[in-house]
C-alpha positions as CSV (number, residue, x, y, z in Angstrom):
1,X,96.9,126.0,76.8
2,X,99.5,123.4,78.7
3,X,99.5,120.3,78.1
4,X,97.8,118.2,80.7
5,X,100.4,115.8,82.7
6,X,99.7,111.9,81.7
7,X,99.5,110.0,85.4
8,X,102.8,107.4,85.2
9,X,103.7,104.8,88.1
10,X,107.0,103.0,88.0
11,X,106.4,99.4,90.4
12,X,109.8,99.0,91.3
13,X,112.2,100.5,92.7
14,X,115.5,98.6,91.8
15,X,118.4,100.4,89.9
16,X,116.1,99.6,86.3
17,X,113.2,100.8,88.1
18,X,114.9,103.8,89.8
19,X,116.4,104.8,86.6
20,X,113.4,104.5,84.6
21,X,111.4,106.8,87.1
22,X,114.4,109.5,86.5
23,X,113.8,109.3,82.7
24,X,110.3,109.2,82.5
25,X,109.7,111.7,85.1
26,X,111.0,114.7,82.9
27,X,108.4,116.9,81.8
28,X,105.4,115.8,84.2
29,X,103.9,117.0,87.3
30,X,104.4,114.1,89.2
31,X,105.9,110.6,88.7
32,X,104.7,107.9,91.4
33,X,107.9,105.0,92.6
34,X,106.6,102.1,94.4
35,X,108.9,100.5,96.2
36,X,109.2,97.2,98.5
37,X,111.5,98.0,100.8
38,X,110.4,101.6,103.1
39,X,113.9,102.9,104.0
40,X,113.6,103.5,100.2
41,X,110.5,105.3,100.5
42,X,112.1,107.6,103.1
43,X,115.5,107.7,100.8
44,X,113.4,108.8,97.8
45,X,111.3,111.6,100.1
46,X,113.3,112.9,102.2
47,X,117.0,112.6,100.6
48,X,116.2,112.4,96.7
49,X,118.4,109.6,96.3
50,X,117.6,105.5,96.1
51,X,120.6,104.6,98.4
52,X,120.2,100.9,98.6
53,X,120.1,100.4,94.2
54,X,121.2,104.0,92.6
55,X,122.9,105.9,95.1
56,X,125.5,107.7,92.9
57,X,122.2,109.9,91.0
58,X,120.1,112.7,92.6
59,X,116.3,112.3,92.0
60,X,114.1,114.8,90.2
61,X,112.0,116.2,92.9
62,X,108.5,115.7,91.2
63,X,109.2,111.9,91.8
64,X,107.7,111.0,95.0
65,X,107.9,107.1,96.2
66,X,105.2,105.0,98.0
67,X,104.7,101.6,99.3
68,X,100.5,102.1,98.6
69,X,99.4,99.7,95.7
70,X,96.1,101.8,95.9
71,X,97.4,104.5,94.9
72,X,99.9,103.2,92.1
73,X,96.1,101.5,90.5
74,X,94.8,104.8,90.2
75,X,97.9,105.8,87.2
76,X,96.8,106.0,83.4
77,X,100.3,103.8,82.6
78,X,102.3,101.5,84.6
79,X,105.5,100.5,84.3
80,X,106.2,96.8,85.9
81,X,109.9,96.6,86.6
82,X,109.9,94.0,89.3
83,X,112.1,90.7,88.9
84,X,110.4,88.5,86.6
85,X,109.3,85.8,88.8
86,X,107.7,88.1,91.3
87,X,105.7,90.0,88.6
88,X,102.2,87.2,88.7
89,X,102.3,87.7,92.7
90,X,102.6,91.9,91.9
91,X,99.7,91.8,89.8
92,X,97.4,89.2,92.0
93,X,98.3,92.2,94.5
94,X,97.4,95.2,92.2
95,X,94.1,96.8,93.0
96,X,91.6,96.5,89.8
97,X,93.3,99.2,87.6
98,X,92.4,100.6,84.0
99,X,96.1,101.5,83.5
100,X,98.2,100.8,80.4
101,X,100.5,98.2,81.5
102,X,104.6,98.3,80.5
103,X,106.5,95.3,81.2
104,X,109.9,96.0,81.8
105,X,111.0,92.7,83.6
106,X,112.6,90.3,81.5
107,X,112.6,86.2,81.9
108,X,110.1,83.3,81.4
109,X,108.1,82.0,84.8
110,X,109.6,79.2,86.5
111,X,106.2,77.1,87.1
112,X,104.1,77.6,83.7
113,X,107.2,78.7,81.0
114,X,105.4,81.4,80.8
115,X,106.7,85.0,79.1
116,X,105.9,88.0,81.2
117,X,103.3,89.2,78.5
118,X,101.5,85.4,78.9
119,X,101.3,86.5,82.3
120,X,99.6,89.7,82.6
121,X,97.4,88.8,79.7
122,X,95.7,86.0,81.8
123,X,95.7,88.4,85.2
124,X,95.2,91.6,83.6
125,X,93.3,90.6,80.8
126,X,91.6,94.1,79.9
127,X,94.5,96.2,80.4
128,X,96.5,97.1,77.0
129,X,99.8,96.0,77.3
130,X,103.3,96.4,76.3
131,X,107.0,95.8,76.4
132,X,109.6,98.1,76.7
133,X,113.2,95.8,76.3
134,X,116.8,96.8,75.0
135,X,120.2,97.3,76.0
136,X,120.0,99.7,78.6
137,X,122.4,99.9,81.6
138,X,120.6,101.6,84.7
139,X,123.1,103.9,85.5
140,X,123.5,105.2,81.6
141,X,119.6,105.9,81.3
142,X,120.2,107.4,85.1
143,X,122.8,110.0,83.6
144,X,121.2,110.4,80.6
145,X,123.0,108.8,78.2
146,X,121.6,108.3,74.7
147,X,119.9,104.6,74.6
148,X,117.5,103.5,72.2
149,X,115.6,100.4,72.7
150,X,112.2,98.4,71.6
151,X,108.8,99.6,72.8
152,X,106.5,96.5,71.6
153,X,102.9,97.1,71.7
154,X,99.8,95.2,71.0
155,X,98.7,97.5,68.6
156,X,99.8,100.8,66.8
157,X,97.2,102.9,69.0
158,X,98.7,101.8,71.9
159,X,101.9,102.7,70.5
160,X,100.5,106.2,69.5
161,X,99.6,106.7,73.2
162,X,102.3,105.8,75.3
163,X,105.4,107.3,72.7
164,X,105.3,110.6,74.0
165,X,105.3,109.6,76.9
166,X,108.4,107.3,77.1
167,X,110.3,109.0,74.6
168,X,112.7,111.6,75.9
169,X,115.8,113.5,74.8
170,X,118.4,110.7,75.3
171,X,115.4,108.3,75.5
172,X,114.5,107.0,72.2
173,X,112.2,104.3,72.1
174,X,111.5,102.4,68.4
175,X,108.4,100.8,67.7
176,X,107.4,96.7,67.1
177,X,104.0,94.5,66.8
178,X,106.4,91.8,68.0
179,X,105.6,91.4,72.1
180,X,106.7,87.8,72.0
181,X,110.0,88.6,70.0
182,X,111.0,91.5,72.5
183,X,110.1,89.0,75.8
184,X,112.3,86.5,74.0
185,X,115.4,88.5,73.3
186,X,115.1,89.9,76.8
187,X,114.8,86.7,78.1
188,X,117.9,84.4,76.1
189,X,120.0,87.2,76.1
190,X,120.4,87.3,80.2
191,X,121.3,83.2,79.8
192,X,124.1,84.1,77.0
193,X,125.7,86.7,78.9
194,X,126.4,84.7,81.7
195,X,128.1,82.5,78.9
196,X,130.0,85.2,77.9
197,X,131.4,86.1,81.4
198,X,132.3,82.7,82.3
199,X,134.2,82.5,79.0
200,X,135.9,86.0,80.5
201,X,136.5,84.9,83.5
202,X,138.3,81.4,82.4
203,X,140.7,83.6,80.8
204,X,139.3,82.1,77.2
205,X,140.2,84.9,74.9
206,X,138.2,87.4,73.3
207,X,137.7,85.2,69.9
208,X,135.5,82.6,72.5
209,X,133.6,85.6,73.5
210,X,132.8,86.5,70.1
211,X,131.7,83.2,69.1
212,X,129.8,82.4,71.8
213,X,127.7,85.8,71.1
214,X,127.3,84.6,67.4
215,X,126.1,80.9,68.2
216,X,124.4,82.3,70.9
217,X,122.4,84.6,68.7
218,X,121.6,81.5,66.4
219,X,120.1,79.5,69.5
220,X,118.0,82.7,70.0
221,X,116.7,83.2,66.4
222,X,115.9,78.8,66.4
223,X,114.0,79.5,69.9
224,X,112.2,82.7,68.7
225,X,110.6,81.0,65.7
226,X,109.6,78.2,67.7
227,X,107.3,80.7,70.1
228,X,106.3,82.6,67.1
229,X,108.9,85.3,67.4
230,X,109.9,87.4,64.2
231,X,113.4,87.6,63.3
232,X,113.6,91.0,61.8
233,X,112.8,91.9,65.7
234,X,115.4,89.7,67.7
235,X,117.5,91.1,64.8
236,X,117.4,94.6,66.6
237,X,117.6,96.6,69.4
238,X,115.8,93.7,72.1
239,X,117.6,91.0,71.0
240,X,120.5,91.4,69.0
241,X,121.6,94.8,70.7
242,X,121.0,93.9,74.6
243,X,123.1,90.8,73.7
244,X,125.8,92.7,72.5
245,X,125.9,95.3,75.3
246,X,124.8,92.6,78.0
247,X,127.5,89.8,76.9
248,X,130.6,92.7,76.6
249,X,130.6,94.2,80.6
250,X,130.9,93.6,84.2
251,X,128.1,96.4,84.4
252,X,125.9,93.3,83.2
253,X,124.8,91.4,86.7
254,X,124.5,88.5,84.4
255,X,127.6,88.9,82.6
256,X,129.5,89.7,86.3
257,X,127.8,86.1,87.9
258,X,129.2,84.1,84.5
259,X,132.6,85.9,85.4
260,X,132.6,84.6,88.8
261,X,131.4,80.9,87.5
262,X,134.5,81.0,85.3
263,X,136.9,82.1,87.9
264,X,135.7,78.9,90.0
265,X,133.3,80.2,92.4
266,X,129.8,78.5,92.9
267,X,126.5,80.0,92.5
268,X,125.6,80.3,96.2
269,X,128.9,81.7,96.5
270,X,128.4,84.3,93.8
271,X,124.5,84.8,95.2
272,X,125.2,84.9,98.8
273,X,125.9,88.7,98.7
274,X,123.9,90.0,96.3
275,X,121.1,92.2,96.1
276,X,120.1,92.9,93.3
277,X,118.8,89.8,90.6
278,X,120.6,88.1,87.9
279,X,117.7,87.0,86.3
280,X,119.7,84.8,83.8
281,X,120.5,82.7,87.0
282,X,116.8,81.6,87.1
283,X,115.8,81.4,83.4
284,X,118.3,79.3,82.2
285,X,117.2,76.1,83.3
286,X,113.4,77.2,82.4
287,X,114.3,78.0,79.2
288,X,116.3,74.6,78.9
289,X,113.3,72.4,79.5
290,X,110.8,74.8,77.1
291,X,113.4,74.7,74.4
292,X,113.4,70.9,74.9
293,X,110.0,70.2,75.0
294,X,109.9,72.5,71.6
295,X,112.5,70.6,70.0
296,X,114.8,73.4,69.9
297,X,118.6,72.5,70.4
298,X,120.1,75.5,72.4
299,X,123.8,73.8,73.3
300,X,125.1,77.1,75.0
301,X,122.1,77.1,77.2
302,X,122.8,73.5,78.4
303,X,126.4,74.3,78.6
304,X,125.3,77.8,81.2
305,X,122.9,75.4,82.8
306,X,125.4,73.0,83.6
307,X,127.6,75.0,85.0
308,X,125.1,76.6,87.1
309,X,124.2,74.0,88.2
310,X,127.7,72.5,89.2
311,X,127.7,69.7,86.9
312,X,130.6,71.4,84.9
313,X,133.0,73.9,84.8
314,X,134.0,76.3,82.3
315,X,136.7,74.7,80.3
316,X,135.1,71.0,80.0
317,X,132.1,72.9,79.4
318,X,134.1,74.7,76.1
319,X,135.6,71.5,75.4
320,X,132.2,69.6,74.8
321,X,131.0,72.9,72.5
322,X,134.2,73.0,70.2
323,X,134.5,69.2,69.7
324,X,130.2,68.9,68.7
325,X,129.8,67.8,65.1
326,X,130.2,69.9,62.4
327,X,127.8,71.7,60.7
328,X,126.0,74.4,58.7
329,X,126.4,77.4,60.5
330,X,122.8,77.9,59.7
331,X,122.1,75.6,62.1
């Protein structure tokens, strides 16, 4: 007897999103790709190719794209892969759905400080819900390159149901009770690698790099614990391993817009002509004024948001880190 196909929908269609559809459609009947933009649509449909975000990668053909939120409510699981400050609006938009509910975006919502998992819970209240977060580069998972990375679920039935799904070949997802822990190192990690490419691209040596990943990964762990975040989990895969891969390449859109910060350029320089989302852009100063409020010190984070910001640039910025006073390194 065959097995019977499980229903999956992929809400969008970025390079993540894209790539994530190529992955998860091995093995099933049909994977459904919603996308915003319809020249996508037609890409996906007609050409088997997302031109616009992942154009170098032929699409299965049992992938089949849509702009119809109807019929993306109608899948048993759902993965949301839309830029983290869009995803309250995608869900208010989201026909009443029963549909296991995959959060693959990662930041914190500008308004409320919100994690993307506070978010769905208080839209989608009834719909099980988990977060899939590690250091994946879209066009590695598109190629099928090994990756490994967390799948955090509210509970280990949840887990038992959507594993087989998501796990693939070169796909190998590991599984954590932590949801807030995985949001969190998805989250900091995207404001530390834009640290780490200004450091690169100010010509400041691969020791500053290095550093600034450890003390970065300190801020994170001091942050974590402060919204209830385990450190066993920010230890691995979604926070400890997406910082390392996220702070170390231009393949990083954060890590590429720090570069450009530390070569002199401004942000509406560096954002005029982009497409696609560097989401550590618009979580840095959001997680600046939580951490504050939670009497976390996060001096990296100030340092990115100040030179975001214009306030600073990269060297004064080093200068004010190095010469801080001296302390524990437990701390």
């Amino acid at each position: 007897m065959m097995k019977k196909s499980v229903k999956i929908g992929v809400i969008g269609a970025g390079a993540w999103g894209t790539a994530l559809a190529q992955t998860l459609s091995e093995g099933q009947d049909e994977l459904l790709l919603w996308a915003r933009e319809p020249e996508v649509v037609d890409q996906v449909n007609g050409q088997r190719k997302n031109m616009n975000f992942l154009a170098d990668y032929p699409l299965r053909e049992n992938i089949r794209a849509t702009q119809d939120l109807g019929t993306m409510a109608q899948r048993e699981i759902l993965l949301l892969v839309t830029p983290a400050q869009h995803l309250r609006h995608m869900l208010h938009s989201l026909p009443v759905t029963d549909a296991a509910i995959i959060l693959c975006c990662k930041g914190i919502e500008a308004d409320t400080q919100m994690l993307m998992s506070e978010v769905a819970a208080a839209i989608c209240p009834n719909n099980p819900l988990a977060v899939l977060s590690g250091p994946t580069f879209a066009h590695e998972v598109a190629q099928a390159l090994p990756t490994a990375l967390t799948l955090a679920c509210e509970s280990s039935a949840l887990w038992d149901r959507l594993k087989p799904v998501i796990a693939k070949p070169t796909f190998r997802p590991y599984f954590s009770d932590d949801v807030v822990g995985a949001e969190i190192g998805g989250a900091v990690k995207n404001v530390l690698a834009i640290g780490c490419g200004v450091v690169d691209g100010a010509g400041l040596g691969q020791n500053a790099r290095a550093s600034l990943i450890g003390r970065g990964f300190a801020e994170m762990l001091r942050y974590g614990a402060a919204r209830g975040a385990k450190a066993e989990t920010l230890s691995g895969l979604c926070g400890l391993g997406d910082l390392v891969l996220t702070c170390s390449s231009t393949n990083s859109r954060n890590f590429s817009l720090g570069k450009g910060l530390g070569e002199g350029l401004s942000l509406r320089e560096l954002m005029a002509d982009r497409a696609t989302v560097a989401e550590g852009a618009t979580t840095a100063p959001v997680l600046q004024k939580d951490a504050r409020e939670r009497g976390v010190e996060m001096p990296i984070v100030d340092a990115v948001c100040a030179m975001l910001s214009g306030q600073a640039d990269a060297k004064s910025v080093i200068a004010q880190l190095m010469t801080r006073p001296l302390v524990s390194e437990r701390r």
